[in-house]
PyMOL Python script that loads the backbone (N, CA, C, O; Angstrom):
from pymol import cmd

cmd.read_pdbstr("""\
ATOM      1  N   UNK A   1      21.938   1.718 -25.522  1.00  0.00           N
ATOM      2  CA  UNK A   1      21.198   2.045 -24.328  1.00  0.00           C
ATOM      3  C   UNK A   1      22.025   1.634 -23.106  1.00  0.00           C
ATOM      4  O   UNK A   1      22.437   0.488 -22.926  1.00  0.00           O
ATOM      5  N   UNK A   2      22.179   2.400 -22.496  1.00  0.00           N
ATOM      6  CA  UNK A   2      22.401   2.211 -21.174  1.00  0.00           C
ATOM      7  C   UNK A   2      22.182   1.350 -19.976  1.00  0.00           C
ATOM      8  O   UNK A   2      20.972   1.554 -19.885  1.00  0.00           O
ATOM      9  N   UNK A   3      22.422   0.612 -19.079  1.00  0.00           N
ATOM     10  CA  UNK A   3      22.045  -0.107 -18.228  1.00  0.00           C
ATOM     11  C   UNK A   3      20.718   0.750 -17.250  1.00  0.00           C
ATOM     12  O   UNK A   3      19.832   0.141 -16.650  1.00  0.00           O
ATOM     13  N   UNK A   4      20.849   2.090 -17.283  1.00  0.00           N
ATOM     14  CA  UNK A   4      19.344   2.538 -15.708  1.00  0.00           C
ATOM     15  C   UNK A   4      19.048   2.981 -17.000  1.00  0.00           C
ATOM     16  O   UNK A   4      18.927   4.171 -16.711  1.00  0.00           O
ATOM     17  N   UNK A   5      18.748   2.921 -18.729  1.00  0.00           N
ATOM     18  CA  UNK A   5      18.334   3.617 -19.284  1.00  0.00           C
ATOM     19  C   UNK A   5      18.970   4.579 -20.267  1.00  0.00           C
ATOM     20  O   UNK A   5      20.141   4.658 -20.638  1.00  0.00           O
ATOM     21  N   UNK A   6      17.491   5.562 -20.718  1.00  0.00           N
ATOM     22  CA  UNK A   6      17.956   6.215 -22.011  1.00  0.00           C
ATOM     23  C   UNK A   6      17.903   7.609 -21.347  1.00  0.00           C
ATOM     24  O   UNK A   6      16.916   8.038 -20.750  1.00  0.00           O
ATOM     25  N   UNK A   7      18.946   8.202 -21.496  1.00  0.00           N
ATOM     26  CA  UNK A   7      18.966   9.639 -20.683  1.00  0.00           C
ATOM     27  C   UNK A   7      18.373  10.574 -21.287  1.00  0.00           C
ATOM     28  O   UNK A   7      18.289  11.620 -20.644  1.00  0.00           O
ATOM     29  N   UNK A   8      17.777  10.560 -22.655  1.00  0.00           N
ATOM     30  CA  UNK A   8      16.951  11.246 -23.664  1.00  0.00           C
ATOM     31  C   UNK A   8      15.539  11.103 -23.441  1.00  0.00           C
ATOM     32  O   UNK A   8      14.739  11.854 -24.000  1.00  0.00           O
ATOM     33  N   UNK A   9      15.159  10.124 -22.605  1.00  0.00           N
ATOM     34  CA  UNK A   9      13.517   9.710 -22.622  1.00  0.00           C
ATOM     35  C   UNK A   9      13.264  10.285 -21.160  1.00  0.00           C
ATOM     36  O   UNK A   9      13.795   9.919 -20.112  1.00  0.00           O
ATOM     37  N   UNK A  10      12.368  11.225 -21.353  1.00  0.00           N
ATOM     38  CA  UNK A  10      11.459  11.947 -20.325  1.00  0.00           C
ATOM     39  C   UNK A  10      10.894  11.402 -19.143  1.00  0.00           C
ATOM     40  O   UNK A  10       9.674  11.275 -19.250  1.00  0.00           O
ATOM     41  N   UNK A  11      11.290  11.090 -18.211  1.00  0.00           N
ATOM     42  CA  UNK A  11      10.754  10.182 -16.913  1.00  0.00           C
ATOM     43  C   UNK A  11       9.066  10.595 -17.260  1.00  0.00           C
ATOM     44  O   UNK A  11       8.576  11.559 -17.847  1.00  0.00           O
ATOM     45  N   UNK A  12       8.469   9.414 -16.617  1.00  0.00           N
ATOM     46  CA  UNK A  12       6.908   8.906 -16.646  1.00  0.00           C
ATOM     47  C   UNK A  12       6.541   9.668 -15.164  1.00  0.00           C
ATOM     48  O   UNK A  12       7.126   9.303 -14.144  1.00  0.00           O
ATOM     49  N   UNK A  13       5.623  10.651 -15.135  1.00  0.00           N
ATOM     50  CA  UNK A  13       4.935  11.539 -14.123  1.00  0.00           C
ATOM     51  C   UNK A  13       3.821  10.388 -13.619  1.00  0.00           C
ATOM     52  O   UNK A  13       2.810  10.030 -14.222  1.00  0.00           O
ATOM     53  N   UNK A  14       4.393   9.859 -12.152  1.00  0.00           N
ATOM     54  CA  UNK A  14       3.953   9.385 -11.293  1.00  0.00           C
ATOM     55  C   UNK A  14       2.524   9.966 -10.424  1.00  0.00           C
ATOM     56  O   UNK A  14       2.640  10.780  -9.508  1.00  0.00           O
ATOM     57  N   UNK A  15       1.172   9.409 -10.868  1.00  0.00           N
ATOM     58  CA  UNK A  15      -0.303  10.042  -9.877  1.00  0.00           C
ATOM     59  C   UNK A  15       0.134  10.029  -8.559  1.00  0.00           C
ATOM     60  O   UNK A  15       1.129   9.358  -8.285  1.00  0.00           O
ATOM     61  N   UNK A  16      -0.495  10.713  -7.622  1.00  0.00           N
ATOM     62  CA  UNK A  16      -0.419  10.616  -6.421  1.00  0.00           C
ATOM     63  C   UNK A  16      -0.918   9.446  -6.249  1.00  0.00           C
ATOM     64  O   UNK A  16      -1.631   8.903  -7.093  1.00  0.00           O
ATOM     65  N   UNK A  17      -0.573   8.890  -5.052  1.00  0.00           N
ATOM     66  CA  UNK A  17      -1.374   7.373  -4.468  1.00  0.00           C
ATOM     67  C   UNK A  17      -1.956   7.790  -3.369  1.00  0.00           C
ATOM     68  O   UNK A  17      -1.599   8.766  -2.708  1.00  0.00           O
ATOM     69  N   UNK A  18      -3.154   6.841  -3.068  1.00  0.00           N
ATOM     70  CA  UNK A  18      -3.875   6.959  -1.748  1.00  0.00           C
ATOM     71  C   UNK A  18      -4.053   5.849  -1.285  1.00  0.00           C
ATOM     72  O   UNK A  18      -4.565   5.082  -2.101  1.00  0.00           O
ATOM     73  N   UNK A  19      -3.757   5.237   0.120  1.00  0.00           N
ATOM     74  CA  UNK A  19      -3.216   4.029   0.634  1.00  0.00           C
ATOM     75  C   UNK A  19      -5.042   3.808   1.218  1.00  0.00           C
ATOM     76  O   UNK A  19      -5.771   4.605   1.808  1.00  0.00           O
ATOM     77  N   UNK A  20      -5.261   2.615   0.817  1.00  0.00           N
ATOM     78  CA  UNK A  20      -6.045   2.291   1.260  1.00  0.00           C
ATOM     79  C   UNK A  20      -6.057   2.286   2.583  1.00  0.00           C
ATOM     80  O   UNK A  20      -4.962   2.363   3.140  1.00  0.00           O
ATOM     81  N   UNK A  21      -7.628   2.168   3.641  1.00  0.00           N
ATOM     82  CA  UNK A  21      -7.959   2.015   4.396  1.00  0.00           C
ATOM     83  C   UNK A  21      -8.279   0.315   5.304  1.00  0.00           C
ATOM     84  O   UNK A  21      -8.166   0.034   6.497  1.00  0.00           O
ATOM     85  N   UNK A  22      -8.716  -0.563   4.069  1.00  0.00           N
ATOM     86  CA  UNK A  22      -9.343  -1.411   4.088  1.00  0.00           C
ATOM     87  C   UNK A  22      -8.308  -2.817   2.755  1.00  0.00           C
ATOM     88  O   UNK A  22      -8.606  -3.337   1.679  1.00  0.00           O
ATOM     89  N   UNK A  23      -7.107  -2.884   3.680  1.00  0.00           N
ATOM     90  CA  UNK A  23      -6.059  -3.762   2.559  1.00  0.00           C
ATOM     91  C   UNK A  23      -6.634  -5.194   2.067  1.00  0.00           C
ATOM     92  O   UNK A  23      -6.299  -5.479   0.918  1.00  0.00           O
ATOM     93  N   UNK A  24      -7.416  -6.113   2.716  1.00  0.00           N
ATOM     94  CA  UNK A  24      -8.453  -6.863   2.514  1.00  0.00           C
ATOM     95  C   UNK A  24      -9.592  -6.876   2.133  1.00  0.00           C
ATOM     96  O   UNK A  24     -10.434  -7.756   2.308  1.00  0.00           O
ATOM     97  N   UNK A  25      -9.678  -5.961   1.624  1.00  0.00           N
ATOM     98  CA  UNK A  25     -11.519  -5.920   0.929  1.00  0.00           C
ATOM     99  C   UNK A  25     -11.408  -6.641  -0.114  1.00  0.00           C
ATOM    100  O   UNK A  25     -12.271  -7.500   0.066  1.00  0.00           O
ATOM    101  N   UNK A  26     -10.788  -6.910  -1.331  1.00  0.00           N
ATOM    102  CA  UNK A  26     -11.014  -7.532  -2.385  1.00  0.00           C
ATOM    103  C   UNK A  26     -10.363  -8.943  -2.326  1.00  0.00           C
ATOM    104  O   UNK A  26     -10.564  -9.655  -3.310  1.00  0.00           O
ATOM    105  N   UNK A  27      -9.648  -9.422  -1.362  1.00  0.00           N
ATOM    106  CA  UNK A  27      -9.712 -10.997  -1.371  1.00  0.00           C
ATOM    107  C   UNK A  27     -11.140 -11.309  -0.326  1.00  0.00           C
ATOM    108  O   UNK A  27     -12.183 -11.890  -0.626  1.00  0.00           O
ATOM    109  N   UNK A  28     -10.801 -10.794   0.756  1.00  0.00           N
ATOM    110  CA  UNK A  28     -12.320 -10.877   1.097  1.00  0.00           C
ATOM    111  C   UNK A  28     -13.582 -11.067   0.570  1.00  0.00           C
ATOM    112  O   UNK A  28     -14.526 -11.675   1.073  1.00  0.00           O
ATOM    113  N   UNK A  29     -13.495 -10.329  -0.791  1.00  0.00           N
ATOM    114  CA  UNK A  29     -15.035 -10.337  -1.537  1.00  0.00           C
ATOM    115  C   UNK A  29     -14.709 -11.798  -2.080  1.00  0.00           C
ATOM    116  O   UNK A  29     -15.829 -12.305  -2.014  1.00  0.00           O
ATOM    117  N   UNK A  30     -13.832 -12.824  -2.595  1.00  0.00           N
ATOM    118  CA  UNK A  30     -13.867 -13.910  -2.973  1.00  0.00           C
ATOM    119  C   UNK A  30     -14.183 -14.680  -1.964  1.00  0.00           C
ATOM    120  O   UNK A  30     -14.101 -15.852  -2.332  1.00  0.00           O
ATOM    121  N   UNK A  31     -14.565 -14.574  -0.665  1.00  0.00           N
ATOM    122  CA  UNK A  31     -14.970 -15.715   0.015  1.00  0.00           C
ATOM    123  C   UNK A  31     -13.734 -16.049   0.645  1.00  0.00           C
ATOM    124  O   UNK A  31     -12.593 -15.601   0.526  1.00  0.00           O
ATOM    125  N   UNK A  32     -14.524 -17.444   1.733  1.00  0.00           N
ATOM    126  CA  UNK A  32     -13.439 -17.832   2.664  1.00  0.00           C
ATOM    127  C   UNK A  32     -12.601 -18.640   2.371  1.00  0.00           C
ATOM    128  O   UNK A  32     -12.932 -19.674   1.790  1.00  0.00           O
ATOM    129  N   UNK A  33     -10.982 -18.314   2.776  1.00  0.00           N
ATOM    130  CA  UNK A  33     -10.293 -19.186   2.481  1.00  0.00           C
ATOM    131  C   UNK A  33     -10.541 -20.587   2.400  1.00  0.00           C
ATOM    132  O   UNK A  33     -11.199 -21.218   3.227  1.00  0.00           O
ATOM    133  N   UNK A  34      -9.897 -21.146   1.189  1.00  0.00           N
ATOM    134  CA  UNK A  34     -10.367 -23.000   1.377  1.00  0.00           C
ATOM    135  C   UNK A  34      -9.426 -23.858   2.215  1.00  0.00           C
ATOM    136  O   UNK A  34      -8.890 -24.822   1.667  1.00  0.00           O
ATOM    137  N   UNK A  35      -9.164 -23.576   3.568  1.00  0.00           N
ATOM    138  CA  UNK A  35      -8.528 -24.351   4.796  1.00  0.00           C
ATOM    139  C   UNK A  35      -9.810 -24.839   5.371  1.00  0.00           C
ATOM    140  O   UNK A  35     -10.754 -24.163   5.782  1.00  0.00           O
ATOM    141  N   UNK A  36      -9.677 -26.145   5.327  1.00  0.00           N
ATOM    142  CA  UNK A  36     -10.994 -26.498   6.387  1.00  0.00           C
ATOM    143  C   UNK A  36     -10.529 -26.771   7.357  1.00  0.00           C
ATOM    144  O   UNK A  36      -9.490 -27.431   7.409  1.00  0.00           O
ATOM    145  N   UNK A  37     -11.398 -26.184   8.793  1.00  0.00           N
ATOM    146  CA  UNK A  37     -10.948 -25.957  10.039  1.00  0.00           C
ATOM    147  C   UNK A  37     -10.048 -24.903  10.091  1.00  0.00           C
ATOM    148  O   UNK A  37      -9.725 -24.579  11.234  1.00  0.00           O
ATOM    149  N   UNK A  38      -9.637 -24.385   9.341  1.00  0.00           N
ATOM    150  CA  UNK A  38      -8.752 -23.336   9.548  1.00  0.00           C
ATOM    151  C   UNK A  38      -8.825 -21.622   8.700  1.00  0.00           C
ATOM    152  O   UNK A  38      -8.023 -20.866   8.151  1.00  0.00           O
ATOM    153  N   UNK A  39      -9.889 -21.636   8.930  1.00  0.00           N
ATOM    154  CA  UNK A  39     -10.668 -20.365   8.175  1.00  0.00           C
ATOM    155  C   UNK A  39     -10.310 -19.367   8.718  1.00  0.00           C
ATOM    156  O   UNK A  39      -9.572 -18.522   8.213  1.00  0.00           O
ATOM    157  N   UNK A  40     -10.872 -19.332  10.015  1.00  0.00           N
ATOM    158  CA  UNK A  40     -10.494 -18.140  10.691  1.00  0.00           C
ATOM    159  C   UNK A  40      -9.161 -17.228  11.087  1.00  0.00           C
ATOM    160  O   UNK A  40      -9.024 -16.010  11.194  1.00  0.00           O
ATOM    161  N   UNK A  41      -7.953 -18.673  11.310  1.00  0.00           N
ATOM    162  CA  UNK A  41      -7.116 -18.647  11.515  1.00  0.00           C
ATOM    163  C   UNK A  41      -6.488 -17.902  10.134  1.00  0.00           C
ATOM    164  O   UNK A  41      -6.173 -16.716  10.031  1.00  0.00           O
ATOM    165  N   UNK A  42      -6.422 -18.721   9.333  1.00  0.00           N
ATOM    166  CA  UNK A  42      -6.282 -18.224   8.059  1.00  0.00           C
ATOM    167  C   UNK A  42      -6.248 -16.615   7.621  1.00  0.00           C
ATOM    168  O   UNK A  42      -5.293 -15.922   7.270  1.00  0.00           O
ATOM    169  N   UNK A  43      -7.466 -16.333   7.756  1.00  0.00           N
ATOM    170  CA  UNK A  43      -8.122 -15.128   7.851  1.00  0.00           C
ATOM    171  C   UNK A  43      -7.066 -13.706   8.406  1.00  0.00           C
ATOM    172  O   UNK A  43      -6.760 -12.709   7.753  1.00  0.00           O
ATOM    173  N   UNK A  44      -6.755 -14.002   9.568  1.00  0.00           N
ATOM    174  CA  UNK A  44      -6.449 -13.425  10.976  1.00  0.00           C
ATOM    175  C   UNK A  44      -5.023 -13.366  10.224  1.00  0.00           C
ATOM    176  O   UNK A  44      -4.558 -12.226  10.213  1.00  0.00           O
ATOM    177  N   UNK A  45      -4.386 -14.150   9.719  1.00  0.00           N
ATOM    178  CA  UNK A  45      -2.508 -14.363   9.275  1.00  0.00           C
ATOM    179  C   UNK A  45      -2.651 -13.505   7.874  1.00  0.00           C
ATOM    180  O   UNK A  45      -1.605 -12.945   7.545  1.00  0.00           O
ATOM    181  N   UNK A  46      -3.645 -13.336   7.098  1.00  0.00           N
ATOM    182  CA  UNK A  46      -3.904 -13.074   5.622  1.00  0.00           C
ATOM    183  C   UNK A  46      -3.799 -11.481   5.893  1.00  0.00           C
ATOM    184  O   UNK A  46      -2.917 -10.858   5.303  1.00  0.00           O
ATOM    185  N   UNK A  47      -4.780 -10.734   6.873  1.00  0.00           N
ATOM    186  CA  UNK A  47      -5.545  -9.778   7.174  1.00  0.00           C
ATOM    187  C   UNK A  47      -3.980  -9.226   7.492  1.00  0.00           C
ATOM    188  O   UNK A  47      -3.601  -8.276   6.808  1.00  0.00           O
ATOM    189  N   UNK A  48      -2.768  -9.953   8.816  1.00  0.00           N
ATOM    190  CA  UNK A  48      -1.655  -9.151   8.981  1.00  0.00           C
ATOM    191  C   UNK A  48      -0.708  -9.104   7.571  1.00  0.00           C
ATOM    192  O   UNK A  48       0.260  -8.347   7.520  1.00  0.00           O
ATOM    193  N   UNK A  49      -0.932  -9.637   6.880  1.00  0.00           N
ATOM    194  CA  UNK A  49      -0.163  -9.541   5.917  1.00  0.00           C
ATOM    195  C   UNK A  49      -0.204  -8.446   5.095  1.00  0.00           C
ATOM    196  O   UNK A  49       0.711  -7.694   4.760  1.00  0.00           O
ATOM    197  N   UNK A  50      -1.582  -8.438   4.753  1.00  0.00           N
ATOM    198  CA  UNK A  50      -1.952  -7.228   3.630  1.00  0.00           C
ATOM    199  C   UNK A  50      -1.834  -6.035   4.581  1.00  0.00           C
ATOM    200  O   UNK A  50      -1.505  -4.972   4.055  1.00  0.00           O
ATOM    201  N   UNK A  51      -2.061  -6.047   5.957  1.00  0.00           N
ATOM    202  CA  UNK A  51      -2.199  -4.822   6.707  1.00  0.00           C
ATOM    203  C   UNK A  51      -0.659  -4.321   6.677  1.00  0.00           C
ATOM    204  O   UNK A  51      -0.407  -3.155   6.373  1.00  0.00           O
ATOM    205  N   UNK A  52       0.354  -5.240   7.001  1.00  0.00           N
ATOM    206  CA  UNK A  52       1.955  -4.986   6.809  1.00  0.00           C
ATOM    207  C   UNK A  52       2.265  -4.366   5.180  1.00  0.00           C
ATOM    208  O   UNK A  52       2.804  -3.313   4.838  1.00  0.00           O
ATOM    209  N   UNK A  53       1.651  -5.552   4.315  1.00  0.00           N
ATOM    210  CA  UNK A  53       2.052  -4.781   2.731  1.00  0.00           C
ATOM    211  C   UNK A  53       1.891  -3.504   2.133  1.00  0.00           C
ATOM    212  O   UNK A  53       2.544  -2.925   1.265  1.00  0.00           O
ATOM    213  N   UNK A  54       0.426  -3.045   3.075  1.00  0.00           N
ATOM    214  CA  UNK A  54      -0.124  -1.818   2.987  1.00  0.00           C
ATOM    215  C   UNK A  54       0.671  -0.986   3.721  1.00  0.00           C
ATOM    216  O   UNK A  54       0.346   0.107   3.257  1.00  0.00           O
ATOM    217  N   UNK A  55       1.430  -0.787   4.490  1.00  0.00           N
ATOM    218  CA  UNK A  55       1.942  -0.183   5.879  1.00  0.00           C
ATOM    219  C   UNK A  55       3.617   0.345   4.778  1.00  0.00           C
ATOM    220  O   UNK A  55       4.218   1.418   4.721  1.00  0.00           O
ATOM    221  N   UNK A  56       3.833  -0.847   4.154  1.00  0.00           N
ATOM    222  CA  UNK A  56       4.970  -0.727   3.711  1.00  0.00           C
ATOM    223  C   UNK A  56       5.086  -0.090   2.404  1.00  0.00           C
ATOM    224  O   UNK A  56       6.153   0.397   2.032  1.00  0.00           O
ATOM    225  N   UNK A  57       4.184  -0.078   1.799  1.00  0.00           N
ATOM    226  CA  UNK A  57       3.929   0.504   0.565  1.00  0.00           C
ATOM    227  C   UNK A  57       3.467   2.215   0.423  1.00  0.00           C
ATOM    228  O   UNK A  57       3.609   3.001  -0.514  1.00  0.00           O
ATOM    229  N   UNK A  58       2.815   2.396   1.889  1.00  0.00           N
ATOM    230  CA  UNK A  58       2.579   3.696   2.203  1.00  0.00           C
ATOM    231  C   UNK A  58       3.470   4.502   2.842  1.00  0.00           C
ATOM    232  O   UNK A  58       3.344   5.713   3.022  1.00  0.00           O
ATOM    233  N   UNK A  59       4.647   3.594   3.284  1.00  0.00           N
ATOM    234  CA  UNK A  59       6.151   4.273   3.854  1.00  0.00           C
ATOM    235  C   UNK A  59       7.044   4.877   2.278  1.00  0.00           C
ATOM    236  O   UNK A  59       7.625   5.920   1.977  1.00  0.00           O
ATOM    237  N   UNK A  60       6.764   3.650   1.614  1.00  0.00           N
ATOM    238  CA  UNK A  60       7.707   4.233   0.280  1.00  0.00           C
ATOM    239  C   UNK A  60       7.354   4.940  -0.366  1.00  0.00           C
ATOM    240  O   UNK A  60       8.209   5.567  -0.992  1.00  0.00           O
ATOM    241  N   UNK A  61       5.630   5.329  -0.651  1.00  0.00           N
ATOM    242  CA  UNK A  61       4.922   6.399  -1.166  1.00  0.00           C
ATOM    243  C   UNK A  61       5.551   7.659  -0.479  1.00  0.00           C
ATOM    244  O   UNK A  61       6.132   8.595  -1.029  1.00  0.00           O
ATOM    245  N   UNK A  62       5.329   7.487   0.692  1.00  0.00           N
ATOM    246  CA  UNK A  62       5.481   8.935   1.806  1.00  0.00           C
ATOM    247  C   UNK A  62       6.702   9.238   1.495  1.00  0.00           C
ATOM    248  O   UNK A  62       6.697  10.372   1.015  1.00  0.00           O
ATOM    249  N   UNK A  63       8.004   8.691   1.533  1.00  0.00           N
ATOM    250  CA  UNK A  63       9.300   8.633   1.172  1.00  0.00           C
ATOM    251  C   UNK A  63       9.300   9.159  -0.213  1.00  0.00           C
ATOM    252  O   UNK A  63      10.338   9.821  -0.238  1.00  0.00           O
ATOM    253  N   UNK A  64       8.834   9.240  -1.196  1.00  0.00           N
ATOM    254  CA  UNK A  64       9.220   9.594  -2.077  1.00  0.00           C
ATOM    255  C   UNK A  64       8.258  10.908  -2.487  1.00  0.00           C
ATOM    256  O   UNK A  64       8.379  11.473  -3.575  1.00  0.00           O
ATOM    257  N   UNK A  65       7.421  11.259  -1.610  1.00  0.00           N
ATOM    258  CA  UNK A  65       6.003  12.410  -1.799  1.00  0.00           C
ATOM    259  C   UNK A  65       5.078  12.102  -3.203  1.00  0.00           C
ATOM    260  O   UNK A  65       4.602  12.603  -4.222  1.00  0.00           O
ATOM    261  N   UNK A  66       5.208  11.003  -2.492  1.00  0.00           N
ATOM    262  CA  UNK A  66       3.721  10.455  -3.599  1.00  0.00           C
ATOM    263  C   UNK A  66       2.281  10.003  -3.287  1.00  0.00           C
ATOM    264  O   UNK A  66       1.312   9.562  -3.904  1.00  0.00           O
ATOM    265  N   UNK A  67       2.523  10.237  -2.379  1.00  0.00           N
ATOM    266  CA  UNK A  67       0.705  10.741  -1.175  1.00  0.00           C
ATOM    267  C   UNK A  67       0.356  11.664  -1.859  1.00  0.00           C
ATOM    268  O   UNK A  67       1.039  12.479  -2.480  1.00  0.00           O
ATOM    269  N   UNK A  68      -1.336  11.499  -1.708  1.00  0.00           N
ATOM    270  CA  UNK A  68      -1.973  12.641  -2.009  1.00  0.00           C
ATOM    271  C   UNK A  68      -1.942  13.413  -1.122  1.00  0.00           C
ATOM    272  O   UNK A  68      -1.338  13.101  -0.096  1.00  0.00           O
ATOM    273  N   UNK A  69      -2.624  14.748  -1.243  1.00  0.00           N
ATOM    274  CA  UNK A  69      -1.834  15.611  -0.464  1.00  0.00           C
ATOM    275  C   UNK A  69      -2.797  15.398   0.451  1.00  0.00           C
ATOM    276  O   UNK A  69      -2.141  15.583   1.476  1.00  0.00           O
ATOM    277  N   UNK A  70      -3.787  15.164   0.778  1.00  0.00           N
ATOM    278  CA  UNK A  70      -4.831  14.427   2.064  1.00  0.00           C
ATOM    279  C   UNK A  70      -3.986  13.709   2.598  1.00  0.00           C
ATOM    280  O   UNK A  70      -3.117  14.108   3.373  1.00  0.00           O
ATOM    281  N   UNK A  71      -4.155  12.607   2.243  1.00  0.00           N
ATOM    282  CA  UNK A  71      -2.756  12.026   3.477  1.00  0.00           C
ATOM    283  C   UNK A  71      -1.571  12.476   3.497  1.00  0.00           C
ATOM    284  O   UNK A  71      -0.993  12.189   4.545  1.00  0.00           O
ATOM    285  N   UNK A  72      -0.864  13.166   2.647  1.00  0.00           N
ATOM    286  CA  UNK A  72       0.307  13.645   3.192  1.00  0.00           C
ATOM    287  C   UNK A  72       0.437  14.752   4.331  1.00  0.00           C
ATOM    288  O   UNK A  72       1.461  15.269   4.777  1.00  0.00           O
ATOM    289  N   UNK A  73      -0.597  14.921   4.596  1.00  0.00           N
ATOM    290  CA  UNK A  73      -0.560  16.257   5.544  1.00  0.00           C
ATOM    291  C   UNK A  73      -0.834  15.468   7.368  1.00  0.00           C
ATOM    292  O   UNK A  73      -1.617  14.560   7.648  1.00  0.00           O
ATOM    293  N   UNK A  74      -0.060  16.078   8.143  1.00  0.00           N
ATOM    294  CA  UNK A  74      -0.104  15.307   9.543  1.00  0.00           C
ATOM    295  C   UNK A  74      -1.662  15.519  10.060  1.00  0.00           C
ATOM    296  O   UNK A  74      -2.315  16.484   9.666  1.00  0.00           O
ATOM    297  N   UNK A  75      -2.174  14.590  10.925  1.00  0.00           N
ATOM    298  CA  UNK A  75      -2.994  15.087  11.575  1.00  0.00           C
ATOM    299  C   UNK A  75      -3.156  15.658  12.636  1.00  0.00           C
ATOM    300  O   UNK A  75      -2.027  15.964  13.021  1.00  0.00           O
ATOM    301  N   UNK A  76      -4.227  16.141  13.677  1.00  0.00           N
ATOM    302  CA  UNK A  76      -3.820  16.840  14.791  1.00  0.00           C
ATOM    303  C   UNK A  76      -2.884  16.020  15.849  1.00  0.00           C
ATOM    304  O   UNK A  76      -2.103  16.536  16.650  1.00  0.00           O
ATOM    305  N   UNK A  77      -3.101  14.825  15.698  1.00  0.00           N
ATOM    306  CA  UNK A  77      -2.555  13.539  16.250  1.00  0.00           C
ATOM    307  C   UNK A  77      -0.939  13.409  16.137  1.00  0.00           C
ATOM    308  O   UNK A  77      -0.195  13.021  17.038  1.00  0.00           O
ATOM    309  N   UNK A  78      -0.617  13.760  15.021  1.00  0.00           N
ATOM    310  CA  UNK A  78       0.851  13.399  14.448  1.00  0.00           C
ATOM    311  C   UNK A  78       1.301  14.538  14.415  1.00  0.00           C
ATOM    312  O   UNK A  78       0.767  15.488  13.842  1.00  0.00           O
ATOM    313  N   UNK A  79       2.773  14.567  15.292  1.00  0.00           N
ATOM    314  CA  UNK A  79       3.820  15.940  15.337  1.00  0.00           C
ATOM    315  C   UNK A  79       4.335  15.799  13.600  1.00  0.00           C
ATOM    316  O   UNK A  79       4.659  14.847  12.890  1.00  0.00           O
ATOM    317  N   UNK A  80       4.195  17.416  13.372  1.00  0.00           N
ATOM    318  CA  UNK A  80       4.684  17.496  12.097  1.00  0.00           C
ATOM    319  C   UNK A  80       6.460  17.564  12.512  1.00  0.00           C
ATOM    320  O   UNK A  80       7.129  17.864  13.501  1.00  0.00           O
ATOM    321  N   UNK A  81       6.790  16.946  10.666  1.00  0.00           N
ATOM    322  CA  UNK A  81       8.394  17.382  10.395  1.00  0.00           C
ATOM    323  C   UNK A  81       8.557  17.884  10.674  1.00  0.00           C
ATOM    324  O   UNK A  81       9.705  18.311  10.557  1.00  0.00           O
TER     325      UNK A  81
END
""", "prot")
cmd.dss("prot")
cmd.show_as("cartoon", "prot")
cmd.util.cbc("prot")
cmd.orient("prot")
């Protein structure tokens, strides 16, 4: 075998992805961070994080046309390619 692989084995057909809206909903549903006195703060640094991870993960989707085709399409807002 090869180092990137077996050139005989059929690449794995990638689903479209759909980038969430809402990158914090499911740590959120566990409740508030355990910083005491520092919840909010917390919160506020957590919220840019996942909002960046999400941001970045939906650049490499788009980059490679792996959006669904709902979001892949511009809106009236966004000059198309």
């Amino acid at each position: 075998m090869e180092f990137w692989g077996d050139p005989e084995v059929e690449p794995i057909e990638v689903p479209p992805i759909e980038v969430t809206d809402a990158p914090a909903s499911v740590v959120r549903s566990l409740g508030v961070p355990p910083l005491p006195g520092q919840e909010r703060a917390a919160e506020a640094y957590f919220d840019l994080v996942y909002d960046r991870a999400v941001g970045l993960a939906g650049a490499l989707a788009a980059a490679n046309g792996l959006l669904t085709e709902q979001q892949a399409e511009p809106t009236p807002d966004e000059p198309a390619d």
